[in-house]
ZAMI-395989 format. One record per residue (C-alpha): chain; residue number from 1; x, y, z. Coordinates in steps of 0.02 Angstrom, whole numbers. Example, Ala and Ser with C-alpha at 12.3 -4.5 7.8 and 13.67 -1.06 7.14 Angstrom:
(A, 1, (615, -225, 390))
(A, 2, (684, -53, 357))
end
This chain:
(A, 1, (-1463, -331, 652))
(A, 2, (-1630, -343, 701))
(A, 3, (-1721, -203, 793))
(A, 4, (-1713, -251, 949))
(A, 5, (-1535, -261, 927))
(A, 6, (-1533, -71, 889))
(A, 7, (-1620, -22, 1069))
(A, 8, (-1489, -135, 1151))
(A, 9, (-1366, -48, 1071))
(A, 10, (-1417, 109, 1133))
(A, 11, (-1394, 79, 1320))
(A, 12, (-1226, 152, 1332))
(A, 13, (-1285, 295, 1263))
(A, 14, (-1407, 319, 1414))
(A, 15, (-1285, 280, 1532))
(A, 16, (-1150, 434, 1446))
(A, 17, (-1299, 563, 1456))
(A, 18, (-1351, 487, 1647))
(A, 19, (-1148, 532, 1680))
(A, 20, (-1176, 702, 1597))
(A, 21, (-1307, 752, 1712))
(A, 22, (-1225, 686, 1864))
(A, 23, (-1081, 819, 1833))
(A, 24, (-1183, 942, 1805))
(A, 25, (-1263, 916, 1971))
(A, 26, (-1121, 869, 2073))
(A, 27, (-1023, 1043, 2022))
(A, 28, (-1215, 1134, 2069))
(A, 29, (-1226, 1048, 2229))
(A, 30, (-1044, 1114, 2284))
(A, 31, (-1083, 1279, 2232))
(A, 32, (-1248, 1267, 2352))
(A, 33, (-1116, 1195, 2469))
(A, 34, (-989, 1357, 2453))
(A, 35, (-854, 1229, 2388))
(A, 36, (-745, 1255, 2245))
(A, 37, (-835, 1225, 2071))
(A, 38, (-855, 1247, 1907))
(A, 39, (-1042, 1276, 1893))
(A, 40, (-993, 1445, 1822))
(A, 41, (-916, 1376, 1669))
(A, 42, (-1039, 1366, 1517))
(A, 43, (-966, 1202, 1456))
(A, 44, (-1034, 1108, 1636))
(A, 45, (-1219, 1192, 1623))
(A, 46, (-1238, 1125, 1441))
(A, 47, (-1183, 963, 1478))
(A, 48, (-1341, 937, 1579))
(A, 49, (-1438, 1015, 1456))
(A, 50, (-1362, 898, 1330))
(A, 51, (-1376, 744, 1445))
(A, 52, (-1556, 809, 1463))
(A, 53, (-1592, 813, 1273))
(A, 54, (-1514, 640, 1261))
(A, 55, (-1657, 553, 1362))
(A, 56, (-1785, 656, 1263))
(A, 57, (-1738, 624, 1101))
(A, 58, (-1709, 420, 1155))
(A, 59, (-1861, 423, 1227))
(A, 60, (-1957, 484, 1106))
(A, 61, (-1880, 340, 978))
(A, 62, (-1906, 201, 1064))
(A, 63, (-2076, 237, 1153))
(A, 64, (-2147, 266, 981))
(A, 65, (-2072, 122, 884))
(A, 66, (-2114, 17, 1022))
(A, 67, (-2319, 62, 1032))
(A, 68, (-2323, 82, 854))
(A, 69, (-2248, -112, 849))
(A, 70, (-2391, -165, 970))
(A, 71, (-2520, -57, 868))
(A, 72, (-2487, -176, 737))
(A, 73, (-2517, -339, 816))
(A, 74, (-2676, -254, 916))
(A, 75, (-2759, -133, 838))
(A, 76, (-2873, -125, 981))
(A, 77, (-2716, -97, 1100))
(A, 78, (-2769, 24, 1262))
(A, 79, (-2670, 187, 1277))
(A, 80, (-2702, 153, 1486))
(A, 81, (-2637, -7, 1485))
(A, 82, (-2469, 52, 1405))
(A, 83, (-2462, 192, 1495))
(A, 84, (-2485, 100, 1645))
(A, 85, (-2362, -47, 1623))
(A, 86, (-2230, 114, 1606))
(A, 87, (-2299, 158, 1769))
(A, 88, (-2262, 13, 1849))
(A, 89, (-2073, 31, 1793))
(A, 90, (-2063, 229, 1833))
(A, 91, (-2149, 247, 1984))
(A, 92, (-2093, 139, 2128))
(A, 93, (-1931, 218, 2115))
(A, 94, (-2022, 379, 2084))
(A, 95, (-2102, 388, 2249))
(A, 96, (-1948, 299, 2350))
(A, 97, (-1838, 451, 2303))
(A, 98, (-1974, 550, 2359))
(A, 99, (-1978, 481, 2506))
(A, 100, (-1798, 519, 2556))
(A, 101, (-1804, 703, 2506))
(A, 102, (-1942, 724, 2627))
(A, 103, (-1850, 646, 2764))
(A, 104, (-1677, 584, 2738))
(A, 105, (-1594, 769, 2663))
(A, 106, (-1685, 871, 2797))
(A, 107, (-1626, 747, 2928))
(A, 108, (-1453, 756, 2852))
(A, 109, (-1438, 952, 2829))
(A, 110, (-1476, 965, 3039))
(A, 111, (-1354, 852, 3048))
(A, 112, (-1215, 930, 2977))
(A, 113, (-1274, 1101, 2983))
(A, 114, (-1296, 1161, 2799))
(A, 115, (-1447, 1209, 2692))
(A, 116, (-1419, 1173, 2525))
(A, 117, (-1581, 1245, 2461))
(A, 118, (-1759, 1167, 2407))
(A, 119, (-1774, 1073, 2577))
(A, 120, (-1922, 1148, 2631))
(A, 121, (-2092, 1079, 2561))
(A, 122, (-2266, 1159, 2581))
(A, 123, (-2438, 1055, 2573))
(A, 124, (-2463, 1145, 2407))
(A, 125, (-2280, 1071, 2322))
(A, 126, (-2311, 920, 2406))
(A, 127, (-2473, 874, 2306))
(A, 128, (-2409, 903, 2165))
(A, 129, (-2279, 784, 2192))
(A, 130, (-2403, 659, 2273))
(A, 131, (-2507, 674, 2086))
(A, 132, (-2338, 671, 1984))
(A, 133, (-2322, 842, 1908))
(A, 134, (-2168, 864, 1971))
(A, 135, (-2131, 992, 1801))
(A, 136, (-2286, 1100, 1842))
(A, 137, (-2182, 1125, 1997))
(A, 138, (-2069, 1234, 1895))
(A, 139, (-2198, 1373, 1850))
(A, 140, (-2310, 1360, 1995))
(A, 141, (-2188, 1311, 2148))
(A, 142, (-2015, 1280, 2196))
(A, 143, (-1926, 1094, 2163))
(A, 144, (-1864, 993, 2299))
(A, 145, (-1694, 949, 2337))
(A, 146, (-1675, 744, 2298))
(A, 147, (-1819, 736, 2182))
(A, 148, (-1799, 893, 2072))
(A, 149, (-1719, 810, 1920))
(A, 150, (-1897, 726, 1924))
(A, 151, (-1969, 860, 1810))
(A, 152, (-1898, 763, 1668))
(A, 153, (-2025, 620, 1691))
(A, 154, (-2175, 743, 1708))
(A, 155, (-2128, 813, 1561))
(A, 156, (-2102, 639, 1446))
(A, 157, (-2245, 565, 1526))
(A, 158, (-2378, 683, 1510))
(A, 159, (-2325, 722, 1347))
(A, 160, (-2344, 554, 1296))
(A, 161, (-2519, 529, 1351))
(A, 162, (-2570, 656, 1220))
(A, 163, (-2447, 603, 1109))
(A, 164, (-2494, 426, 1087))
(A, 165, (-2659, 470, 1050))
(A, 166, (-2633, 537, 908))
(A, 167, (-2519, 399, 844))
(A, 168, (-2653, 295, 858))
(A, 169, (-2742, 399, 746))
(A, 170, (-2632, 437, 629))
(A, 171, (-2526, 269, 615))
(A, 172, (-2367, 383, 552))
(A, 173, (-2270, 538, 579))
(A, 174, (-2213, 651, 437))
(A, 175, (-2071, 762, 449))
(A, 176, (-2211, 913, 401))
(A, 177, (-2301, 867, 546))
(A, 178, (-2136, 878, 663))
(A, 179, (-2098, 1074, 586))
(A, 180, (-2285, 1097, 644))
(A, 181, (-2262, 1076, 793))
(A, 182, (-2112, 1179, 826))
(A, 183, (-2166, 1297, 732))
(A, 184, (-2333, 1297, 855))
(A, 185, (-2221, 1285, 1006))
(A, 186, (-2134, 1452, 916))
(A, 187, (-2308, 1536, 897))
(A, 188, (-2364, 1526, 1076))
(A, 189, (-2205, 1575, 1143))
(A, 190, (-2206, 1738, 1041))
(A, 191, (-2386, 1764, 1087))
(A, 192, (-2354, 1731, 1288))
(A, 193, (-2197, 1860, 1270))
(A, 194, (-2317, 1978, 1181))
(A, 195, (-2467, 1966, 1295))
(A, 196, (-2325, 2004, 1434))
(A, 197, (-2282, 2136, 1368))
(A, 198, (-2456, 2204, 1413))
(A, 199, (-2493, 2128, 1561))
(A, 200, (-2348, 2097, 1656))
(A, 201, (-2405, 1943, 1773))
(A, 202, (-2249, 1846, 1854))
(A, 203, (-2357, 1691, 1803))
(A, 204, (-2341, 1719, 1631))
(A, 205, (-2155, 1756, 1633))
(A, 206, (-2149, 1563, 1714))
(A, 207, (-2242, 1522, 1581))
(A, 208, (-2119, 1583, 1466))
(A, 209, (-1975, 1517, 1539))
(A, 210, (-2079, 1340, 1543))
(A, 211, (-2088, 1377, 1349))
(A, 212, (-1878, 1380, 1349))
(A, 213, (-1831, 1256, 1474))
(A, 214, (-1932, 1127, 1418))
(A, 215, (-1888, 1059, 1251))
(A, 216, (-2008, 938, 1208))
(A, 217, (-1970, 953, 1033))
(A, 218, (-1853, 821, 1064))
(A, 219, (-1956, 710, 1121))
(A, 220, (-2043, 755, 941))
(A, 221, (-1897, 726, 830))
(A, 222, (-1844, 562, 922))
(A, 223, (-2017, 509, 895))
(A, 224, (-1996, 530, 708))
(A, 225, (-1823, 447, 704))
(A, 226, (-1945, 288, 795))
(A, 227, (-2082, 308, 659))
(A, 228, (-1936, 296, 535))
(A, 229, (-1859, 159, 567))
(A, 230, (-2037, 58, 594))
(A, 231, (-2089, 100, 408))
(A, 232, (-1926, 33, 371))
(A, 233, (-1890, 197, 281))
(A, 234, (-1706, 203, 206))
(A, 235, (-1609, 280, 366))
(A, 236, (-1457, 371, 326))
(A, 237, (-1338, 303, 460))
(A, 238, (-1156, 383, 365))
(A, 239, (-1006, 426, 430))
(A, 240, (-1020, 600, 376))
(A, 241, (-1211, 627, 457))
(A, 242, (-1135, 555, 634))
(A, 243, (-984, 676, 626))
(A, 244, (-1069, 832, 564))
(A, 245, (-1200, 792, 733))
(A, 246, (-1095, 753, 855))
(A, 247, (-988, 906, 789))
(A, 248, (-1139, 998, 810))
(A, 249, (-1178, 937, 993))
(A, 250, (-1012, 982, 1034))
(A, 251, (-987, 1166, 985))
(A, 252, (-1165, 1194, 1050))
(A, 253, (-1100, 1125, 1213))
(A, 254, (-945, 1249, 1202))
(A, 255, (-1009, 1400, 1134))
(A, 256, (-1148, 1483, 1188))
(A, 257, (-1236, 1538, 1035))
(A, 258, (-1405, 1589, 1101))
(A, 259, (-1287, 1738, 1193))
(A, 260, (-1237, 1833, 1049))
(A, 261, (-1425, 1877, 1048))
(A, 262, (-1430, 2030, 1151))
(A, 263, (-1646, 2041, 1102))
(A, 264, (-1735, 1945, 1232))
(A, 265, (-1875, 1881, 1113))
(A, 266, (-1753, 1857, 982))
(A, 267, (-1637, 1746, 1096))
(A, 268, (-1800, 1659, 1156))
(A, 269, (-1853, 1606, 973))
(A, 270, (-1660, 1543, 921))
(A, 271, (-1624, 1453, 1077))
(A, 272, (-1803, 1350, 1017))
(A, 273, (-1721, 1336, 832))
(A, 274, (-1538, 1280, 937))
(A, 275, (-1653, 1170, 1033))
(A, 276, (-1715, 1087, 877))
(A, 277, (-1561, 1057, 781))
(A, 278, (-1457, 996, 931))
(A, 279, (-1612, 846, 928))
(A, 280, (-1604, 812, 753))
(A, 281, (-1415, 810, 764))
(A, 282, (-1433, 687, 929))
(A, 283, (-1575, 567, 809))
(A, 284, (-1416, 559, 675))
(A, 285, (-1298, 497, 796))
(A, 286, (-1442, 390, 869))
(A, 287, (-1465, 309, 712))
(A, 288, (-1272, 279, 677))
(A, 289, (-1247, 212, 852))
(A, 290, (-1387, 80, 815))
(A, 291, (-1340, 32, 655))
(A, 292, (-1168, 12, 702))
(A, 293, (-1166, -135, 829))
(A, 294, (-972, -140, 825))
(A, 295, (-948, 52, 870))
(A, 296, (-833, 108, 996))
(A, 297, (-851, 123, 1163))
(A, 298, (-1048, 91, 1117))
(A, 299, (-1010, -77, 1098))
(A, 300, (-936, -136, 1266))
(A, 301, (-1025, -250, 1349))
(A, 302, (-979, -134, 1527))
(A, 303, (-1061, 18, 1478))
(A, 304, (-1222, -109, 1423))
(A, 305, (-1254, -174, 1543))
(A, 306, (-1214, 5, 1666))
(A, 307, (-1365, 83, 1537))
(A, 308, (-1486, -35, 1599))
(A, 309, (-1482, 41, 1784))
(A, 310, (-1464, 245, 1699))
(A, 311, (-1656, 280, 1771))
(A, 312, (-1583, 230, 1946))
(A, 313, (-1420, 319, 1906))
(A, 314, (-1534, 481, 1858))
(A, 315, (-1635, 471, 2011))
(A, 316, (-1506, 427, 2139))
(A, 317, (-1360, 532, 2098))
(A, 318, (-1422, 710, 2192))
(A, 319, (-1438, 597, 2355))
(A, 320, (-1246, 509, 2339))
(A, 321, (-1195, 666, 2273))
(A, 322, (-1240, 778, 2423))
(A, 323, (-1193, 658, 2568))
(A, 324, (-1014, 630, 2481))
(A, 325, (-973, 821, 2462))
(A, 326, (-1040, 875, 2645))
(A, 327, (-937, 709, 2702))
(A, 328, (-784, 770, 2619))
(A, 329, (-824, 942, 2666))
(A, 330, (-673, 953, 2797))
(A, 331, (-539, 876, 2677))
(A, 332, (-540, 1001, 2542))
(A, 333, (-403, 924, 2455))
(A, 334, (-520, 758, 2418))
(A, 335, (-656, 890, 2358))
(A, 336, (-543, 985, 2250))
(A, 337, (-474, 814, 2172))
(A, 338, (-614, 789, 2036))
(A, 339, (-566, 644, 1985))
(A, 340, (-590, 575, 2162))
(A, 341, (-750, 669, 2189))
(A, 342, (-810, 601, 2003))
(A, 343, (-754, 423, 2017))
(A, 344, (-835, 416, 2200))
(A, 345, (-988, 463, 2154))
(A, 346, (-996, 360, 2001))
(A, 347, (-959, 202, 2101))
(A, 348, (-1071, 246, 2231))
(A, 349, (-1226, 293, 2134))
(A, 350, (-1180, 143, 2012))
(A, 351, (-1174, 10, 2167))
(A, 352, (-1342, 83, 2243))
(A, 353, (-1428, 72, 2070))
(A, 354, (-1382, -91, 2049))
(A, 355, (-1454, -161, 2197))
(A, 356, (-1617, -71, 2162))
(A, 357, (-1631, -138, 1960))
(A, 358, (-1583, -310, 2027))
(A, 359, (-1705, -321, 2180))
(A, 360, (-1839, -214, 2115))
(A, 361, (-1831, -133, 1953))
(A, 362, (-1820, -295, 1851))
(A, 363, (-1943, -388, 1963))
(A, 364, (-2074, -251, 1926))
(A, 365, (-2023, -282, 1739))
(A, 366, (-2077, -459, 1723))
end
């Protein structure tokens, strides 16, 4: 199986962790609502997380084995350009959802007389989604309902305009270089918490929470896993690596081991180390899902082709998500049904996605 087999393979893995998140949400959004949930359950705030991690950690592989592909047949190849043609893919849809959480939730929250948060926007937030730093908005502002899951892409993107510079330099990624980096991630964050500890400035406490929320480590170690299989290095795709991962991902998702650390530092520096094992655990099944074309449910043509719209999925979900719930808000029966409220959702955010990738997305592609 060729390589571009093993990407392909990998779209119903995008489409599981775009389903992850949408759970997540849709159990946030009727707590926001005052409906029945389970937001308070541990197991539903990881699954985001996890869902999260997913996208880095995918990312990471295939936007590195990808540039370092077209490194090879131009060595000349412009950072800008590539950066751009990702642009051109990301930020249509970007700015459309953008759009409608300017205008279409506040419209909709008058209408049926909620506030579910985030639906206020200054001139100050508002820039810095106009300039795409949606992430900064984390540490410096408040997120806006409809376009908050955004902070992903700032985070991936930015990252990578760094980051493939110095692939282009170096031309290869070493697992020494990967601990470096963690381990500088580590440093800082111990030297924020200590310089807090001094001055205690609410600007470096966002700083430090920045430091936990965002794992970009991930995006690291999913790199490597793309330099790896570009050099053709022997990948270890067993049975036993994919169990001992995805059992791994799925007593990290259950059990909240960061907790039993009652020492805030101390809990801040293991949930880093967590952070880091859950991606190297997600690169292992990664690597056994692409190297396995026949693997089920991976395999089904269904879930395939459903990965190819995940970025609309991703971005569309908080809109279909709130107007369904406050819809359904008088029939609490439908809401406490989750397999209604699930399924509806699904379908909905599925069928809107759709008609974007077909009309726009993949038009912008070619």
């Amino acid at each position: 199986m060729n390589s571009k087999n093993h990407f392909y393979n990998l779209d119903s893995l995008r489409l599981f962790a775009s389903l992850l998140i949408l759970i997540h949400h849709v159990e946030q959004f009727k707590l926001w609502s005052n409906l029945p949930n389970l937001y308070g359950d541990y197991w539903i705030k990881e699954i985001g997380r996890l869902g999260v991690s997913v996208f880095f950690v995918l990312s990471g592989f295939v936007v590195t084995n990808s540039f370092l592909k077209s490194l090879k047949k131009n060595k000349n190849i412009s950072i800008k350009e590539y950066m751009q043609k990702r642009y051109s893919k990301l930020m249509p849809l970007y700015y459309l959802v953008l759009f409608l959480s300017l205008l279409v939730i506040p419209l909709f929250n008058k209408m049926v007389g909620v506030n579910l948060g985030y639906t206020k926007i200054t001139v100050f937030n508002l820039l810095f989604y106009l300039l795409f730093f949606p992430d900064l908005l984390f540490i410096f502002g408040k997120p806006l309902l409809g376009i908050s899951q955004s902070w992903f892409l700032g985070v991936q993107e930015h990252l990578y305009i760094f980051w493939l510079f110095i692939l282009k330099k170096l031309r290869k990624i070493s697992l020494k270089t990967v601990i470096f980096i963690i381990a500088g991630k580590l440093v800082l964050l111990n030297s924020f918490y200590l310089l807090y500890s001094f001055i205690n400035s609410d600007l470096i406490s966002k700083i430090i929470t920045g430091f936990i929320f965002v794992d970009f480590e991930s995006v690291i170690i999913g790199s490597f896993g793309g330099y790896m299989l570009f050099s053709s290095r022997q990948i270890k795709s067993k049975k036993i690596i994919f169990f001992l991962g995805l059992a791994y991902l799925i007593l990290s998702t259950v059990f909240n081991f960061a907790g039993l650390v009652k020492t805030e530092i101390i809990r801040y520096n293991f949930q880093i180390i967590l952070s880091t094992i859950r991606a190297f655990s997600l690169l292992s099944v990664i690597f056994y899902i692409s190297f396995n074309e026949k693997l089920f449910p991976f395999n089904l043509s269904l879930f395939r082709r459903l990965g190819n719209y995940s970025y609309g999925i991703y971005m569309f979900h908080p809109f279909v998500s709130v107007f369904l719930i406050n819809y359904l808000k008088l029939n609490k029966s439908l809401l406490e049904n989750y397999f209604f409220i699930y399924s509806s959702v699904i379908l909905l955010t599925a069928g809107v996605s759709i008609v974007y990738f077909r009309y726009v997305e993949s038009r912008l592609v070619k």
